[in-house]
C-alpha positions in Angstrom: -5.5 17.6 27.1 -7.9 16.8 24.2 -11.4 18.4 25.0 -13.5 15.1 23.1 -17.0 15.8 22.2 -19.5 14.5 23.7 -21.2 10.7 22.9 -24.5 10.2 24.1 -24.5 5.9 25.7 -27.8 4.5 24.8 -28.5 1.6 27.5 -29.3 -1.1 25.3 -28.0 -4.9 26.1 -28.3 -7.8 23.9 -28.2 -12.0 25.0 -25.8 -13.5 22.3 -24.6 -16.6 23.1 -25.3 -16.7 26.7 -23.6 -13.4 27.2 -24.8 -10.0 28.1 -23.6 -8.1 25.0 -23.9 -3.5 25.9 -24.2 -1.9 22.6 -24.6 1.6 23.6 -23.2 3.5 20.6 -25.6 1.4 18.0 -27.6 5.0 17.2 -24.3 5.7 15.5 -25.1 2.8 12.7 -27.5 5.0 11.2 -25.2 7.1 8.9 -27.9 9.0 7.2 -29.0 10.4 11.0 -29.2 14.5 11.4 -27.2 12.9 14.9 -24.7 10.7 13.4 -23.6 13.5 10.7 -23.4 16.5 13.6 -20.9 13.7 15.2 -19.1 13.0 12.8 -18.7 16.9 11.9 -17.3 17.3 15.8 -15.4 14.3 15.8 -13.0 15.9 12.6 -13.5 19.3 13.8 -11.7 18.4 17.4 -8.9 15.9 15.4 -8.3 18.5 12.7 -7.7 21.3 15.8 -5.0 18.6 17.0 -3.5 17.5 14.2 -3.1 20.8 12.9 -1.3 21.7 16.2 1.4 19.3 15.5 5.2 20.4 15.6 6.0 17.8 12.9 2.8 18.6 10.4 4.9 21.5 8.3 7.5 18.8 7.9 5.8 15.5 7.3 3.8 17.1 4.6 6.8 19.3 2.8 8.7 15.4 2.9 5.8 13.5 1.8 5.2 16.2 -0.9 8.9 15.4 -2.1 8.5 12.2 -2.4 5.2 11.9 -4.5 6.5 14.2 -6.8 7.9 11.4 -8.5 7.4 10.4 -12.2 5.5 6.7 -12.7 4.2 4.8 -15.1 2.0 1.7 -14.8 2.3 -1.7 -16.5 1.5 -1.7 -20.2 -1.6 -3.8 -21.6 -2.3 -4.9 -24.8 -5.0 -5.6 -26.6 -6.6 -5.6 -30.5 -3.3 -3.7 -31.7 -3.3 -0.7 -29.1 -1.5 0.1 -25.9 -2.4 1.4 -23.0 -0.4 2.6 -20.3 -1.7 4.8 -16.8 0.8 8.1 -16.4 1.4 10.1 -13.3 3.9 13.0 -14.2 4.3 13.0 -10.2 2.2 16.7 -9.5 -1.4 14.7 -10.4 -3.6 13.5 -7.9 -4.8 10.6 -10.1 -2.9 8.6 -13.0 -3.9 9.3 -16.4 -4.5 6.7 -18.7 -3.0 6.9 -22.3 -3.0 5.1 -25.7 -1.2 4.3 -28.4 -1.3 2.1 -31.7 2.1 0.9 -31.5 4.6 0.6 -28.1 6.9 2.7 -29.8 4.3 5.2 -29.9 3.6 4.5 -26.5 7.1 5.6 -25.6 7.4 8.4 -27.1 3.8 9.8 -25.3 0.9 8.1 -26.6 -2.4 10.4 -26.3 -4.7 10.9 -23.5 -7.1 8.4 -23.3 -9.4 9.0 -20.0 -8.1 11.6 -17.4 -9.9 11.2 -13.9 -8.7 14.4 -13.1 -11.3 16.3 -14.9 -13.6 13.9 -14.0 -15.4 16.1 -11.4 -14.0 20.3 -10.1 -13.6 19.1 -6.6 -12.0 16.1 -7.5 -13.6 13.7 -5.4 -14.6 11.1 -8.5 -12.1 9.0 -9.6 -11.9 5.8 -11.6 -12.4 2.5 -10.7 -11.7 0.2 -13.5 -11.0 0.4 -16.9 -11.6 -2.5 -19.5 -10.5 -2.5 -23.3 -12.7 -4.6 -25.8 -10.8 -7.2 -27.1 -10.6 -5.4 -30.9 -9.1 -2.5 -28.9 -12.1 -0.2 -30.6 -14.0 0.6 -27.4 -13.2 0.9 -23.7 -15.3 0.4 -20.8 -14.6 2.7 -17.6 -16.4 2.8 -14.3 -16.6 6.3 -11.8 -16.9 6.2 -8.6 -17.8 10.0 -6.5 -16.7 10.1 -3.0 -14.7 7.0 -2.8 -18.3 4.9 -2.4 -17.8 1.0 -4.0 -21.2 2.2 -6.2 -19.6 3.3 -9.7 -20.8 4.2 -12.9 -20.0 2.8 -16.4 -19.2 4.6 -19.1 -18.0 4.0 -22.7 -15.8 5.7 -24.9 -14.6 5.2 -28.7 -10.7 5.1 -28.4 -10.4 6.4 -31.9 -12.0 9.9 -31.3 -12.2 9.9 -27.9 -15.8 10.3 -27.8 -18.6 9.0 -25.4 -20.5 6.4 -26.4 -24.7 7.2 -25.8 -25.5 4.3 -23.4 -27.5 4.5 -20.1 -25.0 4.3 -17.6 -25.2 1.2 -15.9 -24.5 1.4 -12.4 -23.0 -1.3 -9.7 -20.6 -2.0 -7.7 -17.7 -5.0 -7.2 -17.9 -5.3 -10.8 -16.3 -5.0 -14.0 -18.1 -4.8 -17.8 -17.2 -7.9 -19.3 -17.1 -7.2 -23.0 -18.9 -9.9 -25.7 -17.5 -10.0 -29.3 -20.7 -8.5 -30.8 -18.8 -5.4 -29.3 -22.4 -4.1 -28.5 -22.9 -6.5 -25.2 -21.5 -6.8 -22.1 -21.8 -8.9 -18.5 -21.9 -7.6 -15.5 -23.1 -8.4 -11.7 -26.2 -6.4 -10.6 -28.0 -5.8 -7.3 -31.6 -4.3 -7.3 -30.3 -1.5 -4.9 -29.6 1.6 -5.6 -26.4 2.7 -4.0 -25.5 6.5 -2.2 -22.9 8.1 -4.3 -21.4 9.0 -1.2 -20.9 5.2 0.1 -22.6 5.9 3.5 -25.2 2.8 3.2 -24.7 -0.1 5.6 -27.2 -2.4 4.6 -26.6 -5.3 3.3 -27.4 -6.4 -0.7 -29.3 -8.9 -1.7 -27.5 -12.0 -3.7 -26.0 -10.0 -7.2 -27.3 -10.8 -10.2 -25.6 -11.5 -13.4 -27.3 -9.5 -16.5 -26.4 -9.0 -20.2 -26.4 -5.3 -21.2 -27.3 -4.1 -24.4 -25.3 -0.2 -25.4 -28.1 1.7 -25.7 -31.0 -0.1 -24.2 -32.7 0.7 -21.3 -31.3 -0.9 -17.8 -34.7 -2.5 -17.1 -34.1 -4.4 -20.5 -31.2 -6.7 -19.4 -31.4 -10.4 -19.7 -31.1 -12.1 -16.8 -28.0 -14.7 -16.9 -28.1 -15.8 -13.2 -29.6 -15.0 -9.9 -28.8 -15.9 -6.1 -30.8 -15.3 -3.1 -27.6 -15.8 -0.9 -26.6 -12.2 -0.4 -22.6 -13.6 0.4 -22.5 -15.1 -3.1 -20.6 -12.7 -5.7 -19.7 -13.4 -9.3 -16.7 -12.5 -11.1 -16.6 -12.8 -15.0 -14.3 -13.0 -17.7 -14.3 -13.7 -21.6 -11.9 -16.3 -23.0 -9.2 -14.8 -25.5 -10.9 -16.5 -28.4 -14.3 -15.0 -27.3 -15.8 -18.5 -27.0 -16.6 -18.8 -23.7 -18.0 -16.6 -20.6 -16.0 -17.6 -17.3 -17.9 -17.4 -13.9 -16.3 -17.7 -10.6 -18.8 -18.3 -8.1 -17.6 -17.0 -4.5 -19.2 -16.7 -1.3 -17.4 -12.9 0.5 -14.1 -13.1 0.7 -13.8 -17.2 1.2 -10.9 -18.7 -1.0 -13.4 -21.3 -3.0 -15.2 -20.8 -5.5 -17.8 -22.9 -8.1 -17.1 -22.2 -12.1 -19.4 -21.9 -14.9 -18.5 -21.9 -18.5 -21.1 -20.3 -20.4 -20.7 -20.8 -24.6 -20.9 -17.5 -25.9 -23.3 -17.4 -29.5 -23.4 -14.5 -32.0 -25.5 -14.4 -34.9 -26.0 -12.0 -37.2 -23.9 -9.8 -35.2 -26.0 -9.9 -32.0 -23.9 -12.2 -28.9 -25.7 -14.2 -26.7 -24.7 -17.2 -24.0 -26.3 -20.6 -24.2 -26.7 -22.8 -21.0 -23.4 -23.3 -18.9 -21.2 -26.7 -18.3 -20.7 -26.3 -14.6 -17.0 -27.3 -14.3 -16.9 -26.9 -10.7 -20.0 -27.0 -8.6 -19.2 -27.7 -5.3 -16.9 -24.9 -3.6 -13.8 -26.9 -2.0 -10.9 -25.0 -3.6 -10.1 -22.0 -5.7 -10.1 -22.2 -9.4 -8.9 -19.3 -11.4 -9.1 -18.7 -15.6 -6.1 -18.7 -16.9 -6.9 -19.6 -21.0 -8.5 -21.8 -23.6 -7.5 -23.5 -26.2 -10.4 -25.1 -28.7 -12.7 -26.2 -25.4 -10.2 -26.6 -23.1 -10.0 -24.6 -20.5 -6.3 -24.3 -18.1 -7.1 -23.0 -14.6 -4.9 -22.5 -11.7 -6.0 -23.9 -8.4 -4.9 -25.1 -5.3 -7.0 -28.0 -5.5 -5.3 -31.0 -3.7 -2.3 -28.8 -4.4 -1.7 -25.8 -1.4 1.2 -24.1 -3.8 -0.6 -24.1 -6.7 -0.7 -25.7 -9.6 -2.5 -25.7 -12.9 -4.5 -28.5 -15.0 -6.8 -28.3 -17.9 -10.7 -29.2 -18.8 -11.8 -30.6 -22.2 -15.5 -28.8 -22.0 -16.5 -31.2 -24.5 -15.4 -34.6 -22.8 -16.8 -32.9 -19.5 -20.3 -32.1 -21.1 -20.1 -36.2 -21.9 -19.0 -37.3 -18.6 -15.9 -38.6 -19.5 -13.3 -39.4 -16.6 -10.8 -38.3 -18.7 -12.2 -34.7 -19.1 -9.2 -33.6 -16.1 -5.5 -33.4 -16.3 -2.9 -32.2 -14.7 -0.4 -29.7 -16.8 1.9 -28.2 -14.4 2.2 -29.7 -10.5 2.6 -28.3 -7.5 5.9 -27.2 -6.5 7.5 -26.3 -2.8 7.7 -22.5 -4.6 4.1 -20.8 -4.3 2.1 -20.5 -7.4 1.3 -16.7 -7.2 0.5 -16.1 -10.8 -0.1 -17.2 -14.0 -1.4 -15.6 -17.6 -1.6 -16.9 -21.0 1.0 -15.6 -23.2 1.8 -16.9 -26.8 1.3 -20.7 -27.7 1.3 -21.2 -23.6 1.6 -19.1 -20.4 3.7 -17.5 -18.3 3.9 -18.0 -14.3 5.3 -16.4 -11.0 6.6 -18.5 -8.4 7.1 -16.9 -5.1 10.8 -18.2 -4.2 12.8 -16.4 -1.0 10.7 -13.7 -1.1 11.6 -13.0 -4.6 9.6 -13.6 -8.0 10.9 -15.8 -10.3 9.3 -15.6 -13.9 8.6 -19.1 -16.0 7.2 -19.4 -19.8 5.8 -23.0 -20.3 3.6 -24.4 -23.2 0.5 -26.2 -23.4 1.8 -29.6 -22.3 3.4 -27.8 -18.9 7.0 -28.1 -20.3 9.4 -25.8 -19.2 10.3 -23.2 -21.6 13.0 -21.3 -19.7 13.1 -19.0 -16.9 12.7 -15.0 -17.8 15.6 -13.1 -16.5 14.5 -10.6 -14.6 16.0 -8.0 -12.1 15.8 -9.3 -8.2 12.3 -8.4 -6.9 8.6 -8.4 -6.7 5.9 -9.0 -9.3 3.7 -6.0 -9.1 1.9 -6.2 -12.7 1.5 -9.4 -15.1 -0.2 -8.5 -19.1 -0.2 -11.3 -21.5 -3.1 -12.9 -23.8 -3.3 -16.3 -25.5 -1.7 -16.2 -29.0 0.4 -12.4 -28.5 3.9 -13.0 -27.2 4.2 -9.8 -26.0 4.0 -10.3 -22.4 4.6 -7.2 -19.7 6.1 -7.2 -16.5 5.7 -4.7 -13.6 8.9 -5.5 -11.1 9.4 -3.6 -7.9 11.4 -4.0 -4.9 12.2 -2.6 -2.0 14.0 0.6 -2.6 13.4 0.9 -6.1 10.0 2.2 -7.9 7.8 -0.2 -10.5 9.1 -0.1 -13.5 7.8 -1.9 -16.5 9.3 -4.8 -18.8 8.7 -6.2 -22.3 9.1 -10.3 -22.2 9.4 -11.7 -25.5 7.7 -15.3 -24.9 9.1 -18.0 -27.3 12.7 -16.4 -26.9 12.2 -14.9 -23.1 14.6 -12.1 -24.2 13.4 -9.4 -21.4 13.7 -5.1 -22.8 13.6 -2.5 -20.4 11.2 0.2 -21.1 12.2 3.0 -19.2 10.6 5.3 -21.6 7.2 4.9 -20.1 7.9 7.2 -17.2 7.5 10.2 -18.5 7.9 14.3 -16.8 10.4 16.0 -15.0 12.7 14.7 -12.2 12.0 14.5 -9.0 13.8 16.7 -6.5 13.7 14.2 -3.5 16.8 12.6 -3.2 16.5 9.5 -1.2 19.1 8.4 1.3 21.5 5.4 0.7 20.5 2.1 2.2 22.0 -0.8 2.6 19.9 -4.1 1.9 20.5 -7.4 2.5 18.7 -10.9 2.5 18.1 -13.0 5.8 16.1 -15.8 7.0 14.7 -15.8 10.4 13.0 -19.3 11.9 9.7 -19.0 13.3 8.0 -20.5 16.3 6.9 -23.7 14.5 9.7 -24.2 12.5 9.7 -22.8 9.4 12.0 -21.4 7.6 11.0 -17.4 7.0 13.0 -15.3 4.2 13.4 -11.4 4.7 15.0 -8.5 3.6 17.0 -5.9 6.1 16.9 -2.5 4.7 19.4 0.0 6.9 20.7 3.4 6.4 24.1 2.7 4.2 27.4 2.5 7.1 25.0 1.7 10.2 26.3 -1.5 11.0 24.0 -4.0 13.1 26.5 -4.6 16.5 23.6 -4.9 19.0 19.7 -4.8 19.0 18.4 -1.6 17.2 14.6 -0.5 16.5 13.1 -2.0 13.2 10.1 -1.8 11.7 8.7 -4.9 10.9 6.2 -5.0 7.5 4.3 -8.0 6.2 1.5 -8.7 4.8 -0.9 -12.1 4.2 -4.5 -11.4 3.4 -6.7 -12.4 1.0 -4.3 -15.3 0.5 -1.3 -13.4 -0.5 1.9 -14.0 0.0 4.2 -11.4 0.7 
């Protein structure tokens, strides 16, 4: 028998909704509390006793051990003639990023780029986004200590590897959005200042979305937009061309979301954004960025389209009011629309189809290019830009590891790149497995697509345990 600690009940009852609502644990909200951290510190000392106790511990762990001391690589991005890749030589507790001016370069090693490992001594700080400018000359990272959503920005020259002297912004659900002055960026903002150890429960007021100067004071920022809704969140993005700022407008987690083009402006060598076209306004469907072209813009949306599809915005016919500002350039399909990103002279999309990905290059017009021939499996990383035809694909599947692949867009002619991964080999040898594809029918009717995964010889004569694993939030489909 497990000897729990004790919990003191407070007797505190709430009317909600007609109901009598007992809340007698709501002392334990306060994570900042003397009480609450002395809890907390019995709580892990009683489970760690347990745990520790366990038969199977030594084993699980040695096995576990085994089979993370596997070699990775991530998918490749590219961007203003370098190449970046994250590395895990399978003993590292976090990947390490590394760059190169050329993919054969890349292949061959690269150089380190940013290491999170030597981040902190303890190791508890670790990174939580990385974004290249678009001339490849700087890169933007964010830090985060203790695994708290607040993280830290900071800036490094990918020449020399050296910091770049700014102020270190800090935030949280957002990403530096870089502007072609190469001294600007965008971000979302909220006025307070978070724990580095993540233990605040309050919640935010509405973000704010500010311009950042390297090298000026915080306090300085411009001011780009400002919501008093605390649900409402921004997300940003630059067109390739550098032309215009993208915002997606969302409320949480919900799937709609209003978006504003704002025309970015530099003169003498300073960036700035003028007044946005509000393309969407009112949130009844999802629209995503996918690339521009002149003042077009194509987005993906499931706008009067639940699959997916993707249409196009002439900025310039929309900022007159013209009913012909709209079109449509690819429909919807029975397939699921899961991704798409520009590639080339057009863009490249991934159609959920049996539980498989399948891989499509079209142009501008939505014309079918051809299909990419890829190995059977999943999707897992997608890197392309308007006007570079070298796209990357991260495939996985369900007994084998990502690995990455280089798509040639106008001919589709797919390279392995093997050459990524790079350390020793691992010494776990995984078991043989037999997989095969079924379908199952649910309770309403449809038609439901899976994949059987048994030890290789054990045939299925009778009813046998199985683990069933599935996933559908935040409106993916897997």
């Amino acid at each position: 028998m497990v000897d729990y600690p004790h919990t003191r009940r407070d007797d505190i009852r709430e009317q909600l909704h007609g109901r009598t609502v007992e809340d007698p644990y709501r002392w334990l909200e306060d994570p900042d509390a003397a009480e609450t951290a002395d809890w907390v510190q019995r709580q892990n000392a009683t489970s760690g006793a347990y745990l520790a106790d366990l038969p199977e511990r030594a084993w699980f762990g040695a096995t576990m051990a085994a089979v993370l001391a596997r070699p990775r690589a991530g998918t490749p991005l590219h961007r203003g003639g370098r190449y970046l890749v994250s590395r895990n030589d399978g003993r590292q507790n976090q990947d390490v990023w590394y760059v190169a001016d050329s993919l054969a370069e890349l292949l061959e090693g690269g150089r380190v780029l940013v290491d999170p490992n030597t981040f902190s001594a303890e190791g508890t700080s670790s990174l939580a986004a990385l974004v290249l400018r678009s001339d490849g000359a700087q890169l933007a990272y964010a830090v985060s200590e203790g695994g708290s959503d607040w993280h830290t920005f900071h800036l490094l020259d990918v020449d020399s590897g050296a910091e770049v002297a700014d102020v270190g912004v800090q935030t949280k659900f957002s990403e530096p959005v870089w502007l072609p002055d190469g001294r600007s960026f965008v971000y979302t903002a909220f006025d307070h200042e978070g724990h580095a150890e993540g233990t605040q429960t309050s919640a935010l007021a509405g973000g704010k979305l500010r311009l950042h100067r390297v090298g000026e004071p915080v306090d300085s920022d411009a001011l780009l937009l400002e919501f008093h809704d605390e649900r409402l969140m921004t997300w940003s993005e630059t067109t390739d061309d550098d032309r215009w700022l993208v915002v997606s407008i969302v409320a949480g987690t919900e799937n709609q979301n209003r978006l504003w083009a704002y025309p970015v402006l530099t003169e003498d060598g300073r960036s700035r954004l003028g007044d946005p076209l509000k393309v969407v306004d009112e949130p009844v469907a999802e629209f995503t960025l996918v690339r521009s072209e002149g003042s077009t813009l194509y987005l993906s949306t499931d706008d009067e389209a639940e699959r997916g599809r993707v249409v196009a915005v002439d900025l310039e016919a929309f900022r007159l009011g013209r009913d012909d500002a709209w079109r449509e350039v690819l429909a919807e399909t029975e397939h699921t629309l899961g991704q798409v990103v520009a590639a080339g002279a057009g863009f490249v999309t991934v159609h959920l189809v049996d539980a498989q990905s399948r891989v499509s290059r079209y142009d501008l017009r939505g014309r079918l290019l051809g299909r990419v021939d890829l190995p059977a499996g999943a999707v897992v990383g997608l890197e392309g830009h308007a006007g570079d035809d070298e796209v990357f694909v991260g495939l996985s599947s369900v007994v084998s590891p990502t690995a990455a692949h280089l798509v040639d867009f106008p001919s589709g002619e797919v390279t392995p790149l093997p050459g990524l991964v790079q350390g020793g080999a691992s010494g776990f040898v995984p078991p043989e497995v037999t997989v095969e594809r079924a379908a199952a029918t649910s309770a309403d009717g449809t038609r439901v697509p899976y994949f059987l995964v048994r030890p290789a010889g054990v045939t299925v004569d009778g009813p046998r345990p199985a683990l069933l694993w599935g996933y559908g939030g935040f409106k993916i489909p897997l």
